[in-house]
NUDRENLO-401655 format. One record per atom (N, C-alpha, C): residue number from 0; x, y, z; atom name. Coordinates in pm, 1 decimal. Atoms other than C-alpha are relative to their C-alpha. Example, Ala and Ser with C-alpha at 12.3 -4.5 7.8 and 13.67 -1.06 7.14 Angstrom:
REM NUDRENLO-401655
PT num        X        Y        Z atomo
PT   0     89.0   -119.0      0.0     N
PT   0   1230.0   -450.0    780.0    CA
PT   0     90.0    120.0      0.0     C
PT   1    -82.0   -119.0     -6.0     N
PT   1   1367.0   -106.0    714.0    CA
PT   1    -77.0    109.0     73.0     C
This chain:
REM NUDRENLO-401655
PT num        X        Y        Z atomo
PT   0    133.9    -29.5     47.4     N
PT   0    668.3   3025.7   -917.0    CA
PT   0    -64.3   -127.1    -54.7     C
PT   1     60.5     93.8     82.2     N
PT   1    436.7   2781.5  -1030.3    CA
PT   1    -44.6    -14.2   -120.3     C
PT   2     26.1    -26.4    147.9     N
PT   2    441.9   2746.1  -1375.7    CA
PT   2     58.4   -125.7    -75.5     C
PT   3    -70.1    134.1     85.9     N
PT   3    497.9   2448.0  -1626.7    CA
PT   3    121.2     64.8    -98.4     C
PT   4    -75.6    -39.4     35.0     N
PT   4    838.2   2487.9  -1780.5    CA
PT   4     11.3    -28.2   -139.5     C
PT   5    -19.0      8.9    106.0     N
PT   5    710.1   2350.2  -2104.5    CA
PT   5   -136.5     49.6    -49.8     C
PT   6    105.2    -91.2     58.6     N
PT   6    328.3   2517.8  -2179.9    CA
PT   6     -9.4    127.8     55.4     C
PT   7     -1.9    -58.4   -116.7     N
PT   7    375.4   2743.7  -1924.5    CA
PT   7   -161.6     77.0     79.2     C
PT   8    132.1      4.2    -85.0     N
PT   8     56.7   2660.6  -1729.3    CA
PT   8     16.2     54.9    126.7     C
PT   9    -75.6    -79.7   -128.1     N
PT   9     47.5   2883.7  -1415.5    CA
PT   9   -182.6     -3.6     90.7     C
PT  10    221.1     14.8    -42.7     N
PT  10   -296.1   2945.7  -1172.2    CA
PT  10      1.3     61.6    -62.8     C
PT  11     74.0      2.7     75.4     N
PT  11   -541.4   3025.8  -1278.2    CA
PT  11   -127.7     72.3    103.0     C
PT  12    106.3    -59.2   -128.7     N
PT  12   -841.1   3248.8  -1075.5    CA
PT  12   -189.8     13.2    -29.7     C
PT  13     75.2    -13.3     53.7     N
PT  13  -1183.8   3214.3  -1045.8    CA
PT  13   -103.6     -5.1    142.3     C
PT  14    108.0     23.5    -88.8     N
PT  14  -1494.0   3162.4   -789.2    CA
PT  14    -49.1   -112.1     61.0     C
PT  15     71.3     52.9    -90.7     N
PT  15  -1591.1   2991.7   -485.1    CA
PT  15   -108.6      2.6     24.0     C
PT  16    142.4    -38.9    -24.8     N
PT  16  -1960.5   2937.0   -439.2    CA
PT  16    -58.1   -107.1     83.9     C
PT  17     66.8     54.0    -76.3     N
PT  17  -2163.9   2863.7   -169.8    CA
PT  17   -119.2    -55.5    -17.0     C
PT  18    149.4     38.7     48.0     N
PT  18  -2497.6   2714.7    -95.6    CA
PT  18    -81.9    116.7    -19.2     C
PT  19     81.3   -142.1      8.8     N
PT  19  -2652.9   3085.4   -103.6    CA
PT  19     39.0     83.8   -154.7     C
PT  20    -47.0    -44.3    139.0     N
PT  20  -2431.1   3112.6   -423.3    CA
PT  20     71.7    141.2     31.4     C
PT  21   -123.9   -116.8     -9.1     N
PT  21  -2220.4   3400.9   -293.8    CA
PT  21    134.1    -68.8    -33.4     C
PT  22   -135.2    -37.4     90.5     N
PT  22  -1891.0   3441.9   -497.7    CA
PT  22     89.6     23.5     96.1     C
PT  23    -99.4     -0.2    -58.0     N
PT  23  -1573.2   3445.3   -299.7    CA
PT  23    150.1    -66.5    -88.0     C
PT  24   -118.5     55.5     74.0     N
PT  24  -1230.0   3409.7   -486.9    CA
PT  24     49.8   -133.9     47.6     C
PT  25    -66.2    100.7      7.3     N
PT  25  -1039.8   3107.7   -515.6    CA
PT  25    109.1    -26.6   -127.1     C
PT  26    -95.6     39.3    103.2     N
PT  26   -714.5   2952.2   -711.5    CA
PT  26    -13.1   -121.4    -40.0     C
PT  27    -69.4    134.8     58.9     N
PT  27   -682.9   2653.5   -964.1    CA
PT  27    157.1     -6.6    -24.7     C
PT  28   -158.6     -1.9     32.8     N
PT  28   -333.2   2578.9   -924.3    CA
PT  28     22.5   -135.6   -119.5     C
PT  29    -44.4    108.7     82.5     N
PT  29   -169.0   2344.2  -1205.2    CA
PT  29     71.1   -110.4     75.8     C
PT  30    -96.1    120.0    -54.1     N
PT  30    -64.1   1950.1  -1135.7    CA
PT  30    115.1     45.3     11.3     C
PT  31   -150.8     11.3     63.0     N
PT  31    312.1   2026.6  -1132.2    CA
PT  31    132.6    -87.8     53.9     C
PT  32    -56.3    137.7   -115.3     N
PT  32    539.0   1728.3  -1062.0    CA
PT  32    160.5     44.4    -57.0     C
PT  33   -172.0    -14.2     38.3     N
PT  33    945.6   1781.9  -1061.6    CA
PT  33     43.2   -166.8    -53.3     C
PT  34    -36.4    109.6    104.1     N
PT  34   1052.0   1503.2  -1365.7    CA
PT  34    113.5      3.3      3.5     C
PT  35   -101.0     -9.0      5.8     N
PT  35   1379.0   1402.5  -1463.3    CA
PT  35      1.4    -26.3   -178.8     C
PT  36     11.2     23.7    140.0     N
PT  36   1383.2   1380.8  -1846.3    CA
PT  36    148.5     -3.0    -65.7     C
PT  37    -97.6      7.1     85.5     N
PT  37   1689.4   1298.2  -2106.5    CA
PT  37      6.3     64.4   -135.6     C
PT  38    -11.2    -77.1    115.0     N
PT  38   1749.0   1561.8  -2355.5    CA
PT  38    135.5     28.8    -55.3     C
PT  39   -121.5      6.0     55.6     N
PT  39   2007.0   1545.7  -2588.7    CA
PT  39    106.7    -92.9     52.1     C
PT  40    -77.2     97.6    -58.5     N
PT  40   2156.8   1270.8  -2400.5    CA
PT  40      6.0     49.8    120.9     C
PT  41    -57.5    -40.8   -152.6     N
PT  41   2183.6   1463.3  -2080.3    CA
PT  41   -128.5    -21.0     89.7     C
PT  42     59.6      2.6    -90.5     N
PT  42   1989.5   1443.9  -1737.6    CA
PT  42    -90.0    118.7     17.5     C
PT  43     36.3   -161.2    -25.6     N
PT  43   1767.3   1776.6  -1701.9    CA
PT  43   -174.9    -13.7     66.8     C
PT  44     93.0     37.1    -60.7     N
PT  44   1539.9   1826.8  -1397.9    CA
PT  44   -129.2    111.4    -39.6     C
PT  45     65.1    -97.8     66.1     N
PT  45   1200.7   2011.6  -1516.9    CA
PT  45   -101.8     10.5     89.5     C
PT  46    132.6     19.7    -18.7     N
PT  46    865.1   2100.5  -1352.6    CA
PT  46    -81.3     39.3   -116.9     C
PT  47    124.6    -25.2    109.9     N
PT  47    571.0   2034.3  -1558.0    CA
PT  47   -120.2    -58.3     85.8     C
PT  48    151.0     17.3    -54.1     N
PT  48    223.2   2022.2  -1549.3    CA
PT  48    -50.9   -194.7    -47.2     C
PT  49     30.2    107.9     37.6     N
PT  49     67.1   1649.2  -1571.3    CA
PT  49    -35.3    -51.0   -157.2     C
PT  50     32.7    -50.7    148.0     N
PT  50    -68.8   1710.1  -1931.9    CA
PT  50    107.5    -63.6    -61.8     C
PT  51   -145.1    -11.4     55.6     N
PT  51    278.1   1763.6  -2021.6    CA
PT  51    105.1   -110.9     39.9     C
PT  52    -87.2    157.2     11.2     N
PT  52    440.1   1437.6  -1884.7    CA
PT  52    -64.4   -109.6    -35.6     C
PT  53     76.2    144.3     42.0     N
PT  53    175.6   1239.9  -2013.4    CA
PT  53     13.0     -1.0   -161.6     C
PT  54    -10.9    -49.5    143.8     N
PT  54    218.8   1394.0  -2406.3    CA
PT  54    153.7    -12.0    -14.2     C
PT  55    -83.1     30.7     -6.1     N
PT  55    565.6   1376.8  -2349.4    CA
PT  55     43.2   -199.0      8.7     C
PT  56     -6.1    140.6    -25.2     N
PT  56    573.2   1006.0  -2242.7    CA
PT  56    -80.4    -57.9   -134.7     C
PT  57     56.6     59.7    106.9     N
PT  57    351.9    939.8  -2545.8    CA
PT  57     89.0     16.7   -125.4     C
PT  58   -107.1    -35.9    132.5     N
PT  58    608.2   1087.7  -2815.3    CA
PT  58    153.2    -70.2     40.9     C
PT  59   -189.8     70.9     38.7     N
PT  59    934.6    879.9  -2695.1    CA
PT  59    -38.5   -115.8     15.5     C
């Protein structure tokens, strides 16, 4: 499923609009990139949303 494994950002649904402005569904899916991060000393592979490896990368 697509979902961030640390905010858990997932789509998201909302409207397509034309030049006549008719409404037709559409999905925002979330960035989500497979990381490799070191927690607790160990290797652990995660998907997250971009957000979330950039706030991450700022706190270590």
């Amino acid at each position: 499923m697509a979902k961030c494994e640390h905010c858990g950002k997932t789509t998201t649904f909302g409207h397509r609009r034309s030049f006549s402005m008719r409404a037709t569904n559409r999905a925002f899916k979330p960035n989500l990139q497979r990381v490799t991060l070191f927690i607790n000393g160990r290797k652990v592979r995660k998907t997250l949303c971009a957000k979330c490896i950039k706030t991450l990368a700022k706190t270590q």
